[in-house]
C-alpha positions in Angstrom: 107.1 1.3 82.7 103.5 0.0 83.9 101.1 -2.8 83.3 98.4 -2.6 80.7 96.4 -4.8 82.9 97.2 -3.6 86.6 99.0 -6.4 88.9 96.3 -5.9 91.3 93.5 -7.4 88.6 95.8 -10.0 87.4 96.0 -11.2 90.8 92.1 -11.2 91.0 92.1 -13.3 88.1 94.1 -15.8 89.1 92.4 -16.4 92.9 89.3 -15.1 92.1 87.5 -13.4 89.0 84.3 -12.8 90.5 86.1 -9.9 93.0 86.8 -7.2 89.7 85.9 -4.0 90.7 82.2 -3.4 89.5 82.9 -0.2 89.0 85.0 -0.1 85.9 83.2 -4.2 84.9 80.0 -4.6 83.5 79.8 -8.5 84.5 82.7 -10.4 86.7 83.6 -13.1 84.4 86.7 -14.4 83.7 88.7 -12.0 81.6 92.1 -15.0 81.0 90.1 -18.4 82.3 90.8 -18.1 85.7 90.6 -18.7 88.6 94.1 -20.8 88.1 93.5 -24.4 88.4 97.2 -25.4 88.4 100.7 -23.6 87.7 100.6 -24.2 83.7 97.1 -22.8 83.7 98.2 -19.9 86.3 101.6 -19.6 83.6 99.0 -19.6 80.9 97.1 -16.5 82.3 100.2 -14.4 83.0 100.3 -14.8 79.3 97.3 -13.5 78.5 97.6 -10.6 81.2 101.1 -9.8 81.5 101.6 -6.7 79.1 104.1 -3.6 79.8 103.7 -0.3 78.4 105.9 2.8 78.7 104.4 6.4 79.7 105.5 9.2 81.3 104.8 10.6 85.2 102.6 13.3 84.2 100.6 10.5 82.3 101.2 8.1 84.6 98.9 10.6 87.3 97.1 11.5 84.8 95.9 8.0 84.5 95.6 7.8 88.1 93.1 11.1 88.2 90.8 9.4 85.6 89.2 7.4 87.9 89.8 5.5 90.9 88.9 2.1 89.5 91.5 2.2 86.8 94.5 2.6 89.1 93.2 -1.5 90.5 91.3 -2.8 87.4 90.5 -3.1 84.0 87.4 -2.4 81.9 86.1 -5.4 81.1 89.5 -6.7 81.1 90.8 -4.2 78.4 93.8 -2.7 80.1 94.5 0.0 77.1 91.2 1.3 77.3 92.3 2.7 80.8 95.2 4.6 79.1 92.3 5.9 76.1 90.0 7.2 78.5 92.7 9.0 80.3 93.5 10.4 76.9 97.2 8.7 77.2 99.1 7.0 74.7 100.8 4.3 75.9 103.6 2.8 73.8 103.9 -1.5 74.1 106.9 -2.5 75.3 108.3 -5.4 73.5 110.4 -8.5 74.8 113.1 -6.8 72.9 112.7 -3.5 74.7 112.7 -5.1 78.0 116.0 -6.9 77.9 118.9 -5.1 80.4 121.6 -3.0 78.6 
């Protein structure tokens, strides 16, 4: 199980935007609104951001070999488009999917 969007660029987003990685981000806007300006807006961007996925450890360092920028970031704030470049699929996990057995 990993994060669409890695944890690292979530956190960047909430503190500060402007510190994406310019090497996988054409400009260092905002990708969810931040930086958080209080804890219902920081709530609101794990919203936006917070997206699981499930793939497998050969595609998890496969994903990992693709470049070094999409182990930490993004593109552009399009965290599947690190799993399409690394020629994964990556399956959504839903709610329902995440729940304990």
């Amino acid at each position: 199980m990993e994060h669409v969007i890695p944890f690292k660029r979530i956190v960047i987003e909430i503190v500060d935007p402007s510190q994406a990685d310019p090497r996988s981000n054409t400009h260092n806007a905002p990708i969810a609104g931040g930086p958080a300006t209080s804890p219902e807006h920081l709530i609101s961007i794990f919203d936006r951001l917070l997206q699981k996925c499930w793939v497998t450890k050969d595609e998890h360092d496969r994903l990992n070999r693709a470049g070094s920028s999409l182990q930490w970031d993004a593109p552009d704030g399009d965290g599947w488009s690190r799993y399409r470049h690394a020629g994964v699929v990556a399956h959504r996990l839903t709610e329902v999917d995440d729940l304990p057995r």
